[in-house]
C-alpha positions, 0 to 999 in steps of 0.5 A, a space after each residue: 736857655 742851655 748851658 753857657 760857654 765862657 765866650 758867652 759869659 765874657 760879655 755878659 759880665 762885660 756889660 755888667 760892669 765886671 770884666 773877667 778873664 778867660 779862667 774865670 769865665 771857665 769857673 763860672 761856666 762850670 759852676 753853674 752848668 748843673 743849674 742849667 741843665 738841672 732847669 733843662 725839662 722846665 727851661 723856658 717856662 720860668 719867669 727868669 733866666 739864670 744870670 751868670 754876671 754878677 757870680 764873680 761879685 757874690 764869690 768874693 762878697 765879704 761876709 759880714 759877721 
């Protein structure tokens, strides 16, 4: 899988139940960019791919203490 753009992270998040606007799917795309290309020499032999949708729902979990 390469890197996503925003307009792919759009509907990805969409179908996850978590609509976001376009600064968001900028955020996103470029948080987890360097994953990607971190993947990129071993891209297509793991078991997954990296989902992006549910980041905004992780970002503002509160912790519980």
């Amino acid at each position: 899988m390469t890197r996503p753009t925003p307009k792919e992270i759009k509907p990805i998040a969409q179908v996850a139940g978590i609509p976001v606007d376009d600064e968001i799917a900028t955020r996103i795309a470029n948080s987890i960019g360097p994953a990607f290309e971190g993947f990129e020499a071993i891209a297509g032999t793991l078991p997954f791919d990296l989902e992006p949708a549910s980041y905004v729902v992780a970002q503002t979990a509160k912790v519980s203490k």
